[in-house]
N, C-alpha and C positions, 0 to 999 in steps of 0.2 A: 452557516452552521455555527452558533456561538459558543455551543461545545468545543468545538475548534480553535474559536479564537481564541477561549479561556486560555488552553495550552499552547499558544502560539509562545516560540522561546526567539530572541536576538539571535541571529543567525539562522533562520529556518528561515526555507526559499519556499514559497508559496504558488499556486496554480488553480487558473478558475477560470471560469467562461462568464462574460456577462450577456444574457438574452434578454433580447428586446422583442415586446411583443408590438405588431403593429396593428392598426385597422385601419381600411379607408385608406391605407398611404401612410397614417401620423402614427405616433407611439405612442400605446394605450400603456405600457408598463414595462418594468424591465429590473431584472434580479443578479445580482451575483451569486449565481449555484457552481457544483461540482468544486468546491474548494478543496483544496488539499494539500500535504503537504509534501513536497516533492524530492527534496535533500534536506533533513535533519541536521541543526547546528551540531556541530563537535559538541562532545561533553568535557567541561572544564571545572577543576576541581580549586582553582584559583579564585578567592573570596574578590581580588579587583578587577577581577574578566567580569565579574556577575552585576547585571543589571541593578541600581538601588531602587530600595519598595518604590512604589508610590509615582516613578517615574512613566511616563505614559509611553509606549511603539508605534511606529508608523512605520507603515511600508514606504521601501525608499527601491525607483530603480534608474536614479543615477549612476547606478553602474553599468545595468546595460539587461540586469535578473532582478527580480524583488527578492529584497532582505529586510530584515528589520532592524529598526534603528531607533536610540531614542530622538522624542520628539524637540525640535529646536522651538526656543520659547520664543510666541507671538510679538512681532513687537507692540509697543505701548505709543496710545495718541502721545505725539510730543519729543520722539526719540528719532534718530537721524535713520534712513533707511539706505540698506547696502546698496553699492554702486556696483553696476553690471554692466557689461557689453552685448549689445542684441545688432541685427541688421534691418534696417529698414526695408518696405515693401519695394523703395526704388534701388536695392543692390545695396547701399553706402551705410557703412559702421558705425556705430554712435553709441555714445555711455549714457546712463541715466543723468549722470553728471553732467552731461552736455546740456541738459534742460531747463537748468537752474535757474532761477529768475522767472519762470515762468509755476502756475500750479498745473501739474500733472494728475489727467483719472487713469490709471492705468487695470487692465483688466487681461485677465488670461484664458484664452479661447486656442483650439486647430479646426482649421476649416472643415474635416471630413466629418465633424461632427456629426449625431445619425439623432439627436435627442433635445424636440424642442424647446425645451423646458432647461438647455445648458447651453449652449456656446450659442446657436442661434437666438437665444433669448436676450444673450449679452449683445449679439452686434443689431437687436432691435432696437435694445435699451439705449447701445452707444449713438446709435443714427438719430436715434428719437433727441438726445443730447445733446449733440453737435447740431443739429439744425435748430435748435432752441439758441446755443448761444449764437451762433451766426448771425441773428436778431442783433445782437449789441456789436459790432465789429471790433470798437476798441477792448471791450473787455477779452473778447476770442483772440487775441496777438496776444493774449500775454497767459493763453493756455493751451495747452497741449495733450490731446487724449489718445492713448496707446490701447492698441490691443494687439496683445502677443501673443504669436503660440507657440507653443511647445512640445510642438510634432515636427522638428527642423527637420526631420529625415524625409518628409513629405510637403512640409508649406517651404517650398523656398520663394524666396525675393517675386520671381512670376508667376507663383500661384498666386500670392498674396496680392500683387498687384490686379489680378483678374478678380478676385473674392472683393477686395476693393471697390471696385468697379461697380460689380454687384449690389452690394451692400451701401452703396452711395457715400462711399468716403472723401472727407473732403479736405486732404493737407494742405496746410501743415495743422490745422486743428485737430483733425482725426486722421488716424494714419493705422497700417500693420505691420509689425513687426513681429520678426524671430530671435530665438537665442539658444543657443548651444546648452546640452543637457547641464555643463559642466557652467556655465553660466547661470543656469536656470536655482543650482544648488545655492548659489549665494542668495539670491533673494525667495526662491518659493517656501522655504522652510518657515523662515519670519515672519512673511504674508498671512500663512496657514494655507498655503495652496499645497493637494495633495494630487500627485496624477501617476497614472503607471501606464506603458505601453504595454499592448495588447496586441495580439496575433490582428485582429481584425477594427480594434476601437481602442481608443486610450480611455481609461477609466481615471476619472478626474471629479473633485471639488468644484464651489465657482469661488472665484474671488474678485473683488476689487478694491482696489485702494487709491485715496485721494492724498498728492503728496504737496507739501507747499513748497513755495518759490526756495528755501532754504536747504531743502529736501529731507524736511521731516512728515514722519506722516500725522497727517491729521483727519483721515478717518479710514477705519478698513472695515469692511464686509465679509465675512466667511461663511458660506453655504447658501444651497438652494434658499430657505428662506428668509435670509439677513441680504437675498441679493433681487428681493423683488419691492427693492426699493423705484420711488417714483423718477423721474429725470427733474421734475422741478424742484423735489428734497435735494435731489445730489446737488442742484445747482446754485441753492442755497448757498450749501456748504464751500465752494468752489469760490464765489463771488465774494463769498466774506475773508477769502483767503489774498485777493487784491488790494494791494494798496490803494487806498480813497485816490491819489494823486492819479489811478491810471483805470479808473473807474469812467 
């Protein structure tokens, strides 16, 4: 209902159902209806509580409800990307930092995904990827492809590790990992990754982004169709991010 969005205010907690229509088993289409708005933000009569023009909302529920929040700016090719702590599919901790030296494709998917054209699409793209560089072995040691999701409350360490399996993951090139809602806020807002949990589905963006050996980023993707890019473009980009020395 865009009528609705129009008046969507900072602080208004919002509620909606997404339906997916199926045929055959796959999903023919699928809509966010019944929006609405569920607790209205307080009225504030303070000119620095009030949102400035021009600034764009997104719903945010890092908290645990959706609220609105202004939107944190995308990073730029070329600028350092925040450092997070996720867990890997085999149990054990690890920072984004801990990567360094290596180029990173990192991409954000949860396993219960129901919609093949998003999460399933990513770990087609990611396997298609990784078995491509595996062809070069020197070059694959000095990259590292993540897919994380952001359903901790349901992928832990041995889902992910079976979804692995599945999906013919093959670390330490390709691996899955998780991260903490509260981890997820340092880096998903600057990606442009958007996702809300949902009674039955998390409603989510796709993203991915390629980081270099320094840990800046040098290319991101945002949405369905900035992310039906090919695995031999992505790998381009990747390969040219290696030093000749370890080519």
């Amino acid at each position: 209902d865009l009528q609705l969005l129009n008046k969507l205010k900072v602080g208004d907690k919002v509620e909606g159902t997404l339906h997916v229509e199926e045929a055959n088993g796959l999903v023919k289409d699928y809509a966010l209806k019944n929006l609405s708005v569920v607790t209205p933000a307080a009225e504030s009569n303070s000119a620095d509580e009030a949102t400035p023009p021009q600034q764009e909302l997104v719903v945010s529920f890092a908290g645990g409800s959706p609220t609105l929040k202004v939107k944190a700016k995308t990073l730029e090719v070329g600028e350092a990307v925040p450092d997070f702590e996720m867990t890997g599919q085999d149990g054990k901790t690890f920072k984004l930092s801990d990567l360094r030296g290596n180029v990173v494709g990192l991409t954000f998917i949860y396993t219960r995904c129901p919609l093949p054209d998003f999460c399933p699409l990513m770990d087609r793209k990611f396997s298609e990827l990784s078995q491509k560089i595996t062809l070069s072995p020197k070059r694959a040691s000095h990259i590292r492809l993540i897919s994380l999701s952001f359903d901790p409350e349901h992928d832990t360490p041995e889902v992910l590790r079976q979804h692995a399996r599945i999906r013919g993951a093959n670390p330490p090139l390709w691996s899955y990992a998780v991260a903490s809602h509260g981890e997820l806020a340092k880096i998903a807002p600057r990606l442009g990754l958007v996702y809300g949990p949902g009674r039955d589905e998390i409603m989510h963006n796709l993203c991915t982004a390629i980081i270099d050996p320094e840990g800046k980023l040098a290319r991101l993707e945002i949405g369905t169709s900035r992310n039906k890019w090919e695995a031999t473009d992505l790998i381009k980009t990747i390969y040219s991010l290696i030093p000749s020395s370890q080519n």
